[in-house]
matplotlib code that plots the C-alpha trace (Angstrom):
import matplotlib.pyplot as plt

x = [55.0, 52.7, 50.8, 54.0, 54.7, 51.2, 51.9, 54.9, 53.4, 50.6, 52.4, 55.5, 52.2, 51.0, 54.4, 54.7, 51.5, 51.9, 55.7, 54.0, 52.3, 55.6, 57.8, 61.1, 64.3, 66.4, 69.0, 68.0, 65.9, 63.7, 63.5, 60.4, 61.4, 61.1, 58.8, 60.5, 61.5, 59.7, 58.8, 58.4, 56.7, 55.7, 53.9, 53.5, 50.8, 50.0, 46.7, 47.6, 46.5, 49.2, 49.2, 51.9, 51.6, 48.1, 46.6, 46.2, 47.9, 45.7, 48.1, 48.1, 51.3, 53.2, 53.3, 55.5, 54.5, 56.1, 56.3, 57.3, 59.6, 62.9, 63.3, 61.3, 57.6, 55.0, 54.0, 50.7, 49.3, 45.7, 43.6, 40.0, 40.7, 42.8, 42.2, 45.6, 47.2, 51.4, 53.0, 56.7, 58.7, 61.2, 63.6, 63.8, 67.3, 67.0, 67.0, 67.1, 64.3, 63.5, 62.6, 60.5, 59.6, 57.0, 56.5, 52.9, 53.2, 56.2, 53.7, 51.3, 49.8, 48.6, 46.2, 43.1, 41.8, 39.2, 37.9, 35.5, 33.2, 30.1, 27.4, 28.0, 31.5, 34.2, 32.8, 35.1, 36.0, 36.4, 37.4, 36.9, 35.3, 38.8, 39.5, 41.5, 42.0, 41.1, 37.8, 36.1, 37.0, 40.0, 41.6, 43.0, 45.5, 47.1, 44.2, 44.7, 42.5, 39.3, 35.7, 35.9, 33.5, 33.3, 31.4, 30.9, 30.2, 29.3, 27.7, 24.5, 24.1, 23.1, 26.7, 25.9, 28.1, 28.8, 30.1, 32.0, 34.7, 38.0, 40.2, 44.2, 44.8, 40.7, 39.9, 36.3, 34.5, 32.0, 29.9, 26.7, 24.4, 24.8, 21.0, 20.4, 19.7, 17.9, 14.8, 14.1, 15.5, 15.5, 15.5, 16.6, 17.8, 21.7, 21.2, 19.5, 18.3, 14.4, 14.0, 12.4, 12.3, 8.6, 6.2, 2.5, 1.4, 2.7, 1.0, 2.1, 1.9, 1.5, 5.0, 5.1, 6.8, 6.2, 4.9, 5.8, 4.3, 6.5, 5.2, 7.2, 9.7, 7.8, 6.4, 9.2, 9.1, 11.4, 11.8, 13.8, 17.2, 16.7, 14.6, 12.7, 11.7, 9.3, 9.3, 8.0, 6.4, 3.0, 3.6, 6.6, 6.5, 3.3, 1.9, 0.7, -2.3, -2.9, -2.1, -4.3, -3.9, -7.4, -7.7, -5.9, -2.8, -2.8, -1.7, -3.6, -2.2, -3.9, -2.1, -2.9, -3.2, -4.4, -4.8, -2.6, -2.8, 0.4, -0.7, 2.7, 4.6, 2.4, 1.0, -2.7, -3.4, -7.6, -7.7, -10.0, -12.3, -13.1, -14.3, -11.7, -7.8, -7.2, -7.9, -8.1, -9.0, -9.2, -11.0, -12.2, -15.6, -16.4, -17.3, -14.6, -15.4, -12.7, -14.5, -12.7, -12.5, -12.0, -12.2, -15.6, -16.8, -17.0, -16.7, -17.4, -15.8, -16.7, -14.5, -15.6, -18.1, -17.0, -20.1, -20.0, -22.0, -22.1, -24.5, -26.6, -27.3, -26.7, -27.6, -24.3, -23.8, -20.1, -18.4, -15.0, -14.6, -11.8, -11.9, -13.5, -13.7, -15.8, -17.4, -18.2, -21.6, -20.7, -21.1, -19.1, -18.3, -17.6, -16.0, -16.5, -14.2, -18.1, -21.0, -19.9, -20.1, -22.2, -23.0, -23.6, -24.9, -26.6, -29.0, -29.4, -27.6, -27.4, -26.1, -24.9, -24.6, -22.1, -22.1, -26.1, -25.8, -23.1, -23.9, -23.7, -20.0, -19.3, -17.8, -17.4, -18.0, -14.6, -13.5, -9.8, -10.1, -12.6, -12.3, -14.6, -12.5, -14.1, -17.5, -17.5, -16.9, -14.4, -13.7, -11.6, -12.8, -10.8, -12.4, -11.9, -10.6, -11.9, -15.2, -15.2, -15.9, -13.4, -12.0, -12.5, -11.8, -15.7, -17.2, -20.0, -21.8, -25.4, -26.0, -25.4, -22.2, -20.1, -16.5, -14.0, -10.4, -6.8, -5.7, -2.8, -1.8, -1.4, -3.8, -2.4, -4.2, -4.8, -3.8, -4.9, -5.8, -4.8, -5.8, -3.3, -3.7, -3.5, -6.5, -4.8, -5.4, -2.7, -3.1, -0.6, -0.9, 1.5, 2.5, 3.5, 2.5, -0.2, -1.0, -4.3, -5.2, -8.8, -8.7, -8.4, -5.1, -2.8, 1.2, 2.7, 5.9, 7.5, 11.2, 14.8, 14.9, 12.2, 14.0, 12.0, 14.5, 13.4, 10.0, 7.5, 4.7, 3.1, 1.1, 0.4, 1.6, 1.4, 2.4, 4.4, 4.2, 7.0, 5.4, 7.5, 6.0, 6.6, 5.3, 6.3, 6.2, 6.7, 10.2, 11.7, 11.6, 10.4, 11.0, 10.4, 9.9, 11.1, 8.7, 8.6, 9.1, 6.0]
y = [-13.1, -10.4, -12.2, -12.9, -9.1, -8.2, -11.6, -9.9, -6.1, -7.4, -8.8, -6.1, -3.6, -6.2, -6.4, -2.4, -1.8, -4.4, -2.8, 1.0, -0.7, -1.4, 0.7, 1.4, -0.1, 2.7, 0.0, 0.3, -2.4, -1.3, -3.4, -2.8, -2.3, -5.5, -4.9, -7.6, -5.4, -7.0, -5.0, -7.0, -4.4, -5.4, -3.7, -3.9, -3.7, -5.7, -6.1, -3.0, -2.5, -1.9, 1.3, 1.9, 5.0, 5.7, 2.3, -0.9, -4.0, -6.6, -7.5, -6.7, -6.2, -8.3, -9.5, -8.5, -6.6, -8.0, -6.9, -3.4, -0.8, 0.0, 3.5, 6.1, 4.8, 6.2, 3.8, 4.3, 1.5, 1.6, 0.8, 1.4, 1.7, 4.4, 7.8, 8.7, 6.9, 6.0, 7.1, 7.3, 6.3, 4.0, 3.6, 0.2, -1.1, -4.2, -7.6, -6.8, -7.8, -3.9, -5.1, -2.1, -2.3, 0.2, 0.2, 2.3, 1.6, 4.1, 6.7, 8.3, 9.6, 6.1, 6.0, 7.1, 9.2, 9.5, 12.5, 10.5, 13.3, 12.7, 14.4, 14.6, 14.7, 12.1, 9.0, 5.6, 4.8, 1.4, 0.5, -2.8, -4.1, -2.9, -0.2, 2.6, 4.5, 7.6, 9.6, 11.7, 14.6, 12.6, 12.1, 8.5, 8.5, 5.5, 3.2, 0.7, 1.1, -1.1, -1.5, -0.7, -0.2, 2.7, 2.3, 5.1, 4.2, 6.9, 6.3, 6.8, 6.7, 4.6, 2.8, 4.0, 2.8, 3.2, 1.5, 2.6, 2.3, 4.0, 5.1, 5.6, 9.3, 10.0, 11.6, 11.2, 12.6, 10.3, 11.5, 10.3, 11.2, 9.6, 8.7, 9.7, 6.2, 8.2, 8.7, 7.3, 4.3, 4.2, 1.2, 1.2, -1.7, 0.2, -0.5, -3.4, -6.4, -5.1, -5.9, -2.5, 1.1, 1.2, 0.0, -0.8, -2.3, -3.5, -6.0, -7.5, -11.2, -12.9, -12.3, -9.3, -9.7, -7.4, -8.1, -5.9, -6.0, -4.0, -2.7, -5.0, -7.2, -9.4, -10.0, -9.4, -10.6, -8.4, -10.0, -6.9, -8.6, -10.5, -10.2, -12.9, -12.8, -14.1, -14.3, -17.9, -17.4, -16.9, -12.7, -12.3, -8.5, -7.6, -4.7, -6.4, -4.1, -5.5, -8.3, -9.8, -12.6, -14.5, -16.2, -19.0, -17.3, -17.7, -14.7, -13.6, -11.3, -9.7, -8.0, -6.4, -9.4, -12.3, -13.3, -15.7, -17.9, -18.6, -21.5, -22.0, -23.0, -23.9, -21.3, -21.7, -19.5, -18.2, -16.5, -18.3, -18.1, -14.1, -12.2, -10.2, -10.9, -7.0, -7.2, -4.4, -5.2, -7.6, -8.0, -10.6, -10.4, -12.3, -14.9, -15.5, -15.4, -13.8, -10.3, -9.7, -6.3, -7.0, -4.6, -6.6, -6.7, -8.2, -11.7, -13.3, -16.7, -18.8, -21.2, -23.3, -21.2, -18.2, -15.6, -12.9, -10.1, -7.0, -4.9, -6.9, -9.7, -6.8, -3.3, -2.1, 0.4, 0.3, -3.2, -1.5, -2.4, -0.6, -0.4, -2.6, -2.8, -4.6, -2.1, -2.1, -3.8, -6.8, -5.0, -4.3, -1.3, -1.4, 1.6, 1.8, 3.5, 5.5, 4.5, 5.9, 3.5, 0.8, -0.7, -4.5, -6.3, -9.9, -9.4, -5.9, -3.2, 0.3, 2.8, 6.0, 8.0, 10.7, 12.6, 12.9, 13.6, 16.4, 17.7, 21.1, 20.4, 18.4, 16.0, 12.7, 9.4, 7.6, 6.1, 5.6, 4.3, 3.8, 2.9, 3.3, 5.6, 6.5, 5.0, 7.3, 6.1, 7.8, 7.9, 9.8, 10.6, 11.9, 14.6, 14.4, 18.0, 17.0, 16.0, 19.0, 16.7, 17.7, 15.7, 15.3, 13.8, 13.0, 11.8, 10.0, 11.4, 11.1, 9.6, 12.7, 12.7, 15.6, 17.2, 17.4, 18.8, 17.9, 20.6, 20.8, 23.6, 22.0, 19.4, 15.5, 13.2, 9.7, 6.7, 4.6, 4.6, 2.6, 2.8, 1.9, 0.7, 3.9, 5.0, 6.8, 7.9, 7.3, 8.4, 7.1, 10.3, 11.6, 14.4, 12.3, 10.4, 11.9, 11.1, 12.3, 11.6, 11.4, 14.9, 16.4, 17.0, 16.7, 15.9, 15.3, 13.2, 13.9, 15.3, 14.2, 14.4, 10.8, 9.5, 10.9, 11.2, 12.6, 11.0, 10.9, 9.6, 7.2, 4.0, 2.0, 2.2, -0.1, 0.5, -2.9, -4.4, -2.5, 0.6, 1.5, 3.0, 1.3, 3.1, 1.9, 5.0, 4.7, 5.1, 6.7, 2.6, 2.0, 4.3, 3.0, 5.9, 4.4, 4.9, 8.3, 10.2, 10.7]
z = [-80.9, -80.0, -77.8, -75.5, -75.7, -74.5, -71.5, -70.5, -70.5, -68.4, -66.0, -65.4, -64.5, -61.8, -60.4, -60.6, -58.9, -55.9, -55.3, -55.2, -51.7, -50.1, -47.6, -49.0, -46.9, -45.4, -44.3, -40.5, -38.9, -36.1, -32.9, -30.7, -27.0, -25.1, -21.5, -19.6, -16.5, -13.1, -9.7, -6.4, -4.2, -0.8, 2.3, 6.1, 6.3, 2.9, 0.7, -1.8, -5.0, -7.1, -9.9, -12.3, -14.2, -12.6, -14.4, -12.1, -12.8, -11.2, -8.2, -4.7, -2.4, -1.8, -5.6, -8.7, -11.6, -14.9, -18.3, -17.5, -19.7, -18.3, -16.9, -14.1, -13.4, -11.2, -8.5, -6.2, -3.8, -2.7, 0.3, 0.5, 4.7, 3.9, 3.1, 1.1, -1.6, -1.2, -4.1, -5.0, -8.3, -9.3, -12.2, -13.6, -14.8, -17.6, -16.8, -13.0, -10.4, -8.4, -5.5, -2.8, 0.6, 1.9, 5.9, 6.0, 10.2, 10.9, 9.1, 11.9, 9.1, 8.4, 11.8, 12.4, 15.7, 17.7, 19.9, 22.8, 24.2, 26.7, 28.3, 31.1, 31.2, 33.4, 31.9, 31.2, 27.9, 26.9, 23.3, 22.1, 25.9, 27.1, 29.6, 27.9, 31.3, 30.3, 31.1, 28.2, 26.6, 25.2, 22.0, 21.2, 18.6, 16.9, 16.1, 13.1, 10.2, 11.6, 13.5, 17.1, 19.6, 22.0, 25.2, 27.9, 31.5, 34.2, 37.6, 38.1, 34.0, 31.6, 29.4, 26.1, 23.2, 19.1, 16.4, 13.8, 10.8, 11.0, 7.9, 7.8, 8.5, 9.2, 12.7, 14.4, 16.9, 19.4, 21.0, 23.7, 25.7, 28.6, 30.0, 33.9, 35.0, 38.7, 37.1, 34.1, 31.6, 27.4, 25.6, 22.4, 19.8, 20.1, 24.1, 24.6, 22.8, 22.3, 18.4, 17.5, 18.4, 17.0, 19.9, 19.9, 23.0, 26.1, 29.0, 32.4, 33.0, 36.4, 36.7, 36.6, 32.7, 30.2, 26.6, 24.1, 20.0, 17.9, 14.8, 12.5, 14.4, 16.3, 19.6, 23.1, 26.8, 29.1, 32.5, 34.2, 32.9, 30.3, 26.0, 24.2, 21.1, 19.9, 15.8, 14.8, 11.5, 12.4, 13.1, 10.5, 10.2, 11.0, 13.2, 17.1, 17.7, 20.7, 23.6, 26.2, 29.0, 29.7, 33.0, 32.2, 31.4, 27.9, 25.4, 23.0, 20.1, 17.8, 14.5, 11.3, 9.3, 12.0, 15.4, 17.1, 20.3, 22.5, 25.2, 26.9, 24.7, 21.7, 19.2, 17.2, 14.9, 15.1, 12.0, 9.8, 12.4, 12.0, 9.1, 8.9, 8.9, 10.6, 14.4, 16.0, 19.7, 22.5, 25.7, 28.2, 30.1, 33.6, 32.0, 30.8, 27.0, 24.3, 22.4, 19.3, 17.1, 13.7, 10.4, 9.2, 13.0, 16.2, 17.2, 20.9, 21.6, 24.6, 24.1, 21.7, 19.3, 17.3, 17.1, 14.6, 15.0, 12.1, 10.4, 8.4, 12.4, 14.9, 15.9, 14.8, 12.2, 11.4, 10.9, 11.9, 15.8, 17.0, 20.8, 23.5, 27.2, 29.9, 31.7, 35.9, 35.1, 33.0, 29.8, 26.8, 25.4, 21.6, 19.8, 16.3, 13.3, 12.1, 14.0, 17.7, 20.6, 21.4, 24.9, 25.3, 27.9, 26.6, 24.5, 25.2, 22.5, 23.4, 20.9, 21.3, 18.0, 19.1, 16.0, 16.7, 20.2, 20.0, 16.3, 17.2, 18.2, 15.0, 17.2, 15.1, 15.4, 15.1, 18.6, 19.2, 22.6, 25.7, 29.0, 32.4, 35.3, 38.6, 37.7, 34.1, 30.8, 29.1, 25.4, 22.8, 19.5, 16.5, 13.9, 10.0, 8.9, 5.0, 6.7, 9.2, 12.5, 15.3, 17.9, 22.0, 24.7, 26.2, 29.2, 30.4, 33.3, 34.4, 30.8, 29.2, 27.0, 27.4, 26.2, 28.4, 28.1, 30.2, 32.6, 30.2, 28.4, 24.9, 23.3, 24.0, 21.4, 22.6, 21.4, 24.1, 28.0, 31.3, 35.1, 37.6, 40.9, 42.6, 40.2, 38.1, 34.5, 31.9, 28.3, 26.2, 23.6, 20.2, 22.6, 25.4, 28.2, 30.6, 34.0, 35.6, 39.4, 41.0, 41.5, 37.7, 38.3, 35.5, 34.2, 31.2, 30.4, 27.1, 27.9, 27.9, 31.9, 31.5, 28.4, 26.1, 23.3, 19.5, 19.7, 22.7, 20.4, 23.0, 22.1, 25.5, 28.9, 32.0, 35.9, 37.0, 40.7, 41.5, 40.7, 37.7, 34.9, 31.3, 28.1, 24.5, 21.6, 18.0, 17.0, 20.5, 22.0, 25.3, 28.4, 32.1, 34.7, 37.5, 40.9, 42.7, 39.7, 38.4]

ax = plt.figure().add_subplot(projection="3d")
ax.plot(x, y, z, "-o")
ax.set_aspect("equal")
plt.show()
């Protein structure tokens, strides 16, 4: 018997304990709020996100929204082409379908503008390649969210154009300068199809075509009308140090990492047949045969035979050949990164150690470029500030080397040289593009007014049949001077 009392005591405790846990019932039963209220929203234009109360629900307009509480709700649609939000509220009744409509296009708030300005003034606008009519300074209002295209067109100018995105309710300005077309042409990739703005050299073919390396798009042919570009593989996006056409009108081009062939049509790639992938510089003698500045030095090829010649087989000193041209005589002159210049003819080597011969100058030994004008060799050398050389321009007269300076009144440093027909001396320079005639007399080109635009930092130049002028720079594109203007 008192082992059933102790049962029962044991088990009214449990049932105690476990009711303790337990909410008491009031006599009211709660029912949650059922979210069953839809919202068909829809907008001209549509592709809106849709926000309810500030979060978004994962549909765009048009499209309903389900599973929302009766009563007032915050709604905001959202377009990333559009600068302001559309908000407004609406009250939801149960078990109806709230249907909104939101026309955006009787908004002007919803378009963007543009103010089209030009310098000069009075040129065309067209938007889209479509006449608008009006001439700048104008503001067009009313354009749909979108890219367009703006192009100006003046006589006697140069159409420039832009491209850009407009917002709902943003306003732009455009502006261009328009390029006087009278004296002078840019080419840039926004105007034309060249492929880069960063030139290295430039060359005329029988044609009167010009070749153009770019420092890391390729090789281009510009006709007068129409680009080709030539990208097969072989350059990728290498730096084209320099271009030459032998006397059987093929192209060679040399780059930073090769040296490359084009016969026609076909391409052959030389480079395992130099010591050096980085090629520097290229000439041709009378004879025809292909001289070849390399990093780890120079090679001759006659057409069938590639001959190296260096330090440890030649009189050279430096292994770094960085400029070469044939001289008057038949003979080669070889300009070297550290040893000066060297003159070949055969088997006969002359060297002339200009850090030895003008040591009281400091004048250095690293040649950027060398060329022979008016019977005189000519040659620019740069100085090392951490090795205290300086830099000059030098000439050689008499067989005495000597400095020489342009009647200019700043300093123009070379990057490489070119006689015209006319015997003139052009200096493609950082500064600019010089011209100086037989008789010392000296201009420089480096201004807006010969579409020199940001950067006049000169690389090559060449003087066409038609007497235009056509010098690449590195980043400013190429600029033609057009004849009687310079």
């Amino acid at each position: 018997m008192r082992s059933k009392i102790r049962i029962l005591l044991i088990v009214i405790s449990i049932s105690m304990l476990v009711s303790c846990d337990k909410e008491v019932f009031t006599g009211v039963t709660e029912i949650p709020p059922i979210e069953s209220e839809k919202l068909y929203i829809s907008s001209n234009p549509k592709g809106f996100r849709i926000y309810v109360d500030d979060k978004y629900m994962g549909v765009i307009t048009p499209d309903t929204v389900k599973w929302l509480k009766s009563g007032v709700h915050k709604i905001s649609l959202r377009n990333d082409l559009y600068l302001h939000d559309t908000t407004f509220n609406v009250n939801l009744t149960e078990k109806v379908l709230t249907k909104v409509d939101i026309n955006l296009s009787n908004n002007p708030n919803f378009y963007g503008k543009i103010y089209c300005m030009s310098l000069p003034s009075g040129a065309t606008i067209f938007l889209n390649n479509v006449n608008t009519g009006f001439t700048t300074s104008k503001q067009i209002n009313g354009l749909v969210p979108g890219n367009y295209s703006v192009k100006f067109r003046k006589n006697l100018c140069r159409d420039d154009s832009v491209e850009f995105l407009i917002k709902g309710g943003q306003y732009l300005e455009v502006f261009r300068l328009l390029e006087d077309t009278t004296r002078s042409v840019n080419y840039r990739i926004h105007n034309s199809k060249i492929t880069s703005n960063s030139l290295t050299k430039i060359i005329l073919d029988k044609n009167n075509h010009k070749w153009i390396g770019t420092f890391n798009r390729g090789l281009v042919k510009y006709d007068g009308k129409n680009w080709t570009i030539y990208d097969n593989g072989f350059l990728g996006d290498a730096r084209i140090t320099d271009l030459l056409f032998d006397k059987r009108d093929r192209l060679w081009i040399a780059y930073s990492t090769g040296l490359v062939l084009l016969d026609g049509n076909s391409w052959l790639t030389l480079t395992n047949n130099l010591p050096s992938n980085v090629v520097n510089s290229l000439e041709q003698d009378n004879d025809g045969n292909i001289w070849i500045g390399t990093y780890e030095g120079l090679v001759k090829y006659d057409g069938a035979n590639f001959q190296v010649f260096n330090k440890s087989n030649s009189p050279l000193t430096d292994n770094n050949i960085q400029a070469l041209t044939q001289l008057k005589n038949g003979s080669i002159a070889i300009g070297t990164s550290r040893g000066g210049i060297f003159i070949k003819n055969n088997n006969s080597w002359v060297h002339h150690n200009i850090a030895e011969i003008l040591a009281e100058d400091k004048i250095a030994n690293n040649v950027i470029d060398i060329i022979e004008y008016n019977n005189v060799i000519w040659a620019y050398i740069l100085g090392d500030t951490f090795e205290g050389t300086r830099s000059s321009y030098l000439k050689y007269v008499n067989g005495v080397w000597e400095k020489y300076s342009l009647p200019l009144q700043f300093a123009v440093e070379p990057v490489s040289f070119y006689i015209d027909l006319s015997n003139n001396l052009w200096i493609a320079g950082k500064t600019g593009l010089v011209k100086v005639n037989s008789a010392n007399q000296a201009k420089i080109f480096n201004t807006q007014d010969y579409s020199f635009y940001g950067n006049y930092h000169c690389t090559s130049v060449v003087v066409d049949n038609g007497g235009d002028v056509y010098t690449t720079t590195l980043g400013g594109g190429l600029v033609k001077i057009k004849k009687g203007n310079y």
